[in-house]
LUMTORVO-153067 format. One line per field, with one value per residue: residue number from 0; residue in three letters; x, y, z of N, C-alpha, C in turn. Coordinates in nm, 3 decimals, padded with zeros to 5 digits, always signed. Example, Ala and Ser with C-alpha at 12.3 -4.5 7.8 and 13.67 -1.06 7.14 Angstrom:
2
num: (0,1)
residu: (ALA,SER)
n.c1: (+01.319,+01.285)
n.c2: (-00.569,-00.225)
n.c3: (+00.780,+00.708)
ca.c1: (+01.230,+01.367)
ca.c2: (-00.450,-00.106)
ca.c3: (+00.780,+00.714)
c.c1: (+01.320,+01.290)
c.c2: (-00.330,+00.003)
c.c3: (+00.780,+00.787)
//
This chain:
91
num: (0,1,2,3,4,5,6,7,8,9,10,11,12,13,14,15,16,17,18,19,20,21,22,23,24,25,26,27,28,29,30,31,32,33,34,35,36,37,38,39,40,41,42,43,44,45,46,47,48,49,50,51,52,53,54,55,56,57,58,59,60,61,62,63,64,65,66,67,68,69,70,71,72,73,74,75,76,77,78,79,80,81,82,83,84,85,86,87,88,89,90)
residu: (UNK,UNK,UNK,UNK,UNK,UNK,UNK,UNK,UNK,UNK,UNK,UNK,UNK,UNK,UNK,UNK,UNK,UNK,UNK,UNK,UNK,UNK,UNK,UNK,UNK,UNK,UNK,UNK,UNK,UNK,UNK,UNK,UNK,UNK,UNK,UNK,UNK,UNK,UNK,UNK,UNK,UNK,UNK,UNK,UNK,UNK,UNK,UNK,UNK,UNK,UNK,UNK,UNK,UNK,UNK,UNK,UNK,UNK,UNK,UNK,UNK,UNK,UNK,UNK,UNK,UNK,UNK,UNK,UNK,UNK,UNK,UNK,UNK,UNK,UNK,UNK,UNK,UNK,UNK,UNK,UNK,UNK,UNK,UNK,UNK,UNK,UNK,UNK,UNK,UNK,UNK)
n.c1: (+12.760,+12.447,+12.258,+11.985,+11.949,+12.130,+12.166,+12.126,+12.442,+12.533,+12.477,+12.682,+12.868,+13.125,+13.292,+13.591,+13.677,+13.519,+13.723,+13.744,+13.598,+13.472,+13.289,+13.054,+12.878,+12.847,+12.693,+12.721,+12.893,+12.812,+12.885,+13.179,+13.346,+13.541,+13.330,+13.161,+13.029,+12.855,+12.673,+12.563,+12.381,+12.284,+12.083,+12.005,+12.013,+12.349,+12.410,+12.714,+12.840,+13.146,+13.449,+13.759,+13.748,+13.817,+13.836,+13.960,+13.972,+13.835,+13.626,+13.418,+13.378,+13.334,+13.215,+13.325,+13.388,+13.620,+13.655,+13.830,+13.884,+13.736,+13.482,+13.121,+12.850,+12.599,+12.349,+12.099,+11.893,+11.626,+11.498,+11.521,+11.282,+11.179,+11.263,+11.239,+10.956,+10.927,+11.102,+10.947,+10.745,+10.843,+10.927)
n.c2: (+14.793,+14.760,+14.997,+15.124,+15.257,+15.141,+14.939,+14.542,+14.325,+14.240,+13.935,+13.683,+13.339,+13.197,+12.932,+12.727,+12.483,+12.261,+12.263,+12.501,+12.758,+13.084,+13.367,+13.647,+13.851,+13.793,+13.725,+13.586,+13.321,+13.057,+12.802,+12.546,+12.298,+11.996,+11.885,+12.022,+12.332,+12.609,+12.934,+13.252,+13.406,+13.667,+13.574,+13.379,+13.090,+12.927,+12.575,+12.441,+12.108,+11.846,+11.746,+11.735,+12.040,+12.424,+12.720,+12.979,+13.185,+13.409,+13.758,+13.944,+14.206,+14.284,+14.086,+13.853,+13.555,+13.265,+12.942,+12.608,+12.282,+11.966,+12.052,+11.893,+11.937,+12.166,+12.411,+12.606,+12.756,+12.863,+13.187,+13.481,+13.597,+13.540,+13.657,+13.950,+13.952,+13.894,+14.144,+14.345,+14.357,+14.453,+14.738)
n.c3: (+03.701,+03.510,+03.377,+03.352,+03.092,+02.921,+02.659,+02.640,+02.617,+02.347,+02.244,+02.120,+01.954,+01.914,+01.772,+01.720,+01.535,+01.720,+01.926,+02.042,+02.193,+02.183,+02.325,+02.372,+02.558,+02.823,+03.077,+03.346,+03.485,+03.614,+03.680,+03.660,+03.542,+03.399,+03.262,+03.180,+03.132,+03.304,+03.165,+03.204,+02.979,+02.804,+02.619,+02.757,+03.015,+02.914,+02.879,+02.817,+02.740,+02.729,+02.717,+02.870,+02.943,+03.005,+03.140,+02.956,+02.932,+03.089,+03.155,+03.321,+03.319,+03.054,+02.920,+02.766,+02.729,+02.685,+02.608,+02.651,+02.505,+02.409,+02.249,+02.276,+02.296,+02.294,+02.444,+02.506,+02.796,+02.927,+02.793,+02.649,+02.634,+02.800,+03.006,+02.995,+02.946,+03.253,+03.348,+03.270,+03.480,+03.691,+03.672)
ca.c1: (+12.618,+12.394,+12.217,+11.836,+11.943,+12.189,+12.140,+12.173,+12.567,+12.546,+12.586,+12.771,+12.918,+13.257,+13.318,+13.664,+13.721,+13.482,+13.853,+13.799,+13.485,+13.461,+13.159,+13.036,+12.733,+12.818,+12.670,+12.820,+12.936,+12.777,+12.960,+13.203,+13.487,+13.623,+13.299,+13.056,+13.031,+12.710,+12.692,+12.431,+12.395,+12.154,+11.970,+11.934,+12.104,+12.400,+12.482,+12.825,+12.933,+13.220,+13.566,+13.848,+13.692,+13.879,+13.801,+14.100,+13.950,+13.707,+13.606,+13.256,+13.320,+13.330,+13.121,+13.388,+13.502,+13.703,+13.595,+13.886,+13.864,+13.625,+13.299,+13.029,+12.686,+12.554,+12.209,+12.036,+11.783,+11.532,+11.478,+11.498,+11.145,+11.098,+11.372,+11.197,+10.809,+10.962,+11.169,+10.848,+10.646,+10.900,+10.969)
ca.c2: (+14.761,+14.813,+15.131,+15.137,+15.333,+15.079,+14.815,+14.454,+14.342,+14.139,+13.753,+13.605,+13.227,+13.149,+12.767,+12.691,+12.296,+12.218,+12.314,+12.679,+12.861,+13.221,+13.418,+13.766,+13.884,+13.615,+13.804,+13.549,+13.199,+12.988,+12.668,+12.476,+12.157,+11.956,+11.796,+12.110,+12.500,+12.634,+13.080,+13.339,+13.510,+13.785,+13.569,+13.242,+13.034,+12.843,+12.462,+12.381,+11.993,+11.837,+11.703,+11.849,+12.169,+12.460,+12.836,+13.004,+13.346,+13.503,+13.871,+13.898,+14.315,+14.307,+14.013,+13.795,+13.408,+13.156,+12.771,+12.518,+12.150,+11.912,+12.044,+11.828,+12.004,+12.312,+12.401,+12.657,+12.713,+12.946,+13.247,+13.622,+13.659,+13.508,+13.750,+14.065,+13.936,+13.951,+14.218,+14.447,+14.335,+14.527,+14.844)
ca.c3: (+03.688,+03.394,+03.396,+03.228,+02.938,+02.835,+02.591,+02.666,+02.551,+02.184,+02.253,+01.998,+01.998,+01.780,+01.733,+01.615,+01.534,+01.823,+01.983,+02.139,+02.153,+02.247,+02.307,+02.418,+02.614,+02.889,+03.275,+03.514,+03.492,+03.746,+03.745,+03.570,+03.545,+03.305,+03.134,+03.155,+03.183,+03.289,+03.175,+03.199,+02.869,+02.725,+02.596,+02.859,+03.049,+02.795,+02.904,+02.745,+02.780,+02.654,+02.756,+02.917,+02.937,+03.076,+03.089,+02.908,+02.929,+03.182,+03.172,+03.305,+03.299,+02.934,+02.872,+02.740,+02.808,+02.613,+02.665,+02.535,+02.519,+02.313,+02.282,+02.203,+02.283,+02.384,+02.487,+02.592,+02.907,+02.928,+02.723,+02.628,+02.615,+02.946,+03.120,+02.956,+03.004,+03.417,+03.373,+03.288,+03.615,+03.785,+03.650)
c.c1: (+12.561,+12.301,+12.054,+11.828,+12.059,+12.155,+12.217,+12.288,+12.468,+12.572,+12.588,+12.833,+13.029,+13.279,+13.418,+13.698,+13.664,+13.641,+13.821,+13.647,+13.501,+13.347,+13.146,+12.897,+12.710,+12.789,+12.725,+12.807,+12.906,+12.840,+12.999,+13.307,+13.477,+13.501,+13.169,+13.016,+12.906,+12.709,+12.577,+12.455,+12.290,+12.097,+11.908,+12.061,+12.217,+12.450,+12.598,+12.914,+13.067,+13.354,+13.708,+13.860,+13.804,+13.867,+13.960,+14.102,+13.847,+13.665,+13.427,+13.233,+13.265,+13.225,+13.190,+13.445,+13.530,+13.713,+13.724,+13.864,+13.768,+13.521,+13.185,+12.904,+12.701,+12.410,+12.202,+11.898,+11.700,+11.556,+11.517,+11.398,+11.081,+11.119,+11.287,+11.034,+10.844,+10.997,+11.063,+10.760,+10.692,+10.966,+10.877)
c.c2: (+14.821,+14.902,+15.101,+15.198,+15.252,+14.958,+14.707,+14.447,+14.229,+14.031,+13.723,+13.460,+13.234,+13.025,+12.753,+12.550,+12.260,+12.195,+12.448,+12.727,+13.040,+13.292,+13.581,+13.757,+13.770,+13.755,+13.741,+13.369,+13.102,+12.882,+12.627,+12.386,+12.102,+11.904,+11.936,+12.245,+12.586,+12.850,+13.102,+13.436,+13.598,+13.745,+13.404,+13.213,+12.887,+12.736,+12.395,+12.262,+11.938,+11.739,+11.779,+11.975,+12.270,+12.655,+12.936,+13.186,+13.372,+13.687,+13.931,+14.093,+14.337,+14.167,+13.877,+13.667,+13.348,+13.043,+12.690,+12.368,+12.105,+11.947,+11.987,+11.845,+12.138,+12.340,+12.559,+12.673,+12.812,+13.055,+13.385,+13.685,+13.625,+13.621,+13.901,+14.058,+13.999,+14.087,+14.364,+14.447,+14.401,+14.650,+14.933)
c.c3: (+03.560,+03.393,+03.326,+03.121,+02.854,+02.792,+02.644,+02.569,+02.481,+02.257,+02.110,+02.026,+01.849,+01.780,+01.690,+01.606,+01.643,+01.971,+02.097,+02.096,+02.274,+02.220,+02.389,+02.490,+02.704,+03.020,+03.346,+03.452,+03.625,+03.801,+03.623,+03.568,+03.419,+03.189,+03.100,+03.194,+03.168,+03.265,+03.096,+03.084,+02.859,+02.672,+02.642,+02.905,+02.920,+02.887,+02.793,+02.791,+02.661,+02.780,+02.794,+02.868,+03.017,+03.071,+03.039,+02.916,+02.989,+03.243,+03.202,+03.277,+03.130,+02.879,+02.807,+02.768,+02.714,+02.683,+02.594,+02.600,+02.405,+02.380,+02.226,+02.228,+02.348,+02.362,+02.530,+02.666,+02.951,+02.830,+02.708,+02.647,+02.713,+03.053,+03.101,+03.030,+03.161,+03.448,+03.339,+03.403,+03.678,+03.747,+03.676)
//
């Protein structure tokens, strides 16, 4: 668990040849199959569609997953500044 004196983890996204993406600062992976992988980052929810998708690497202690297949969009779904605005109502 994440403690109140530690900083949110870095997200980062890597892209290689719309081939392999790897990213950091992922919290939990909610759902995903072959055309679309839905994960909770630090700074929203990321929608990653595409084509034979496949998670090649999943480490949610470290923050870490590896996506391969064709990827042809990615999105993201709500905010940083939404999660924080909330996340002061309750402290």
């Amino acid at each position: 668990m994440m403690s109140e004196t530690q900083k949110p983890r870095k997200h980062t996204l890597m892209l290689d040849n719309r081939g392999k993406l790897v990213m950091s600062g992922i919290e939990d992976v909610s759902g995903f199959n072959e055309e679309t992988v839905s994960a909770k980052t630090t700074c929203g929810t990321l929608i990653i569609k595409g084509e034979k998708l496949h998670i090649d690497k999943l480490n949610l202690e470290t923050g870490d997953v590896c996506v391969d297949g064709k990827i042809n969009a990615m999105q993201y779904i709500g905010s940083e500044v939404s999660q924080s605005k909330l996340s002061r109502l309750f402290r």
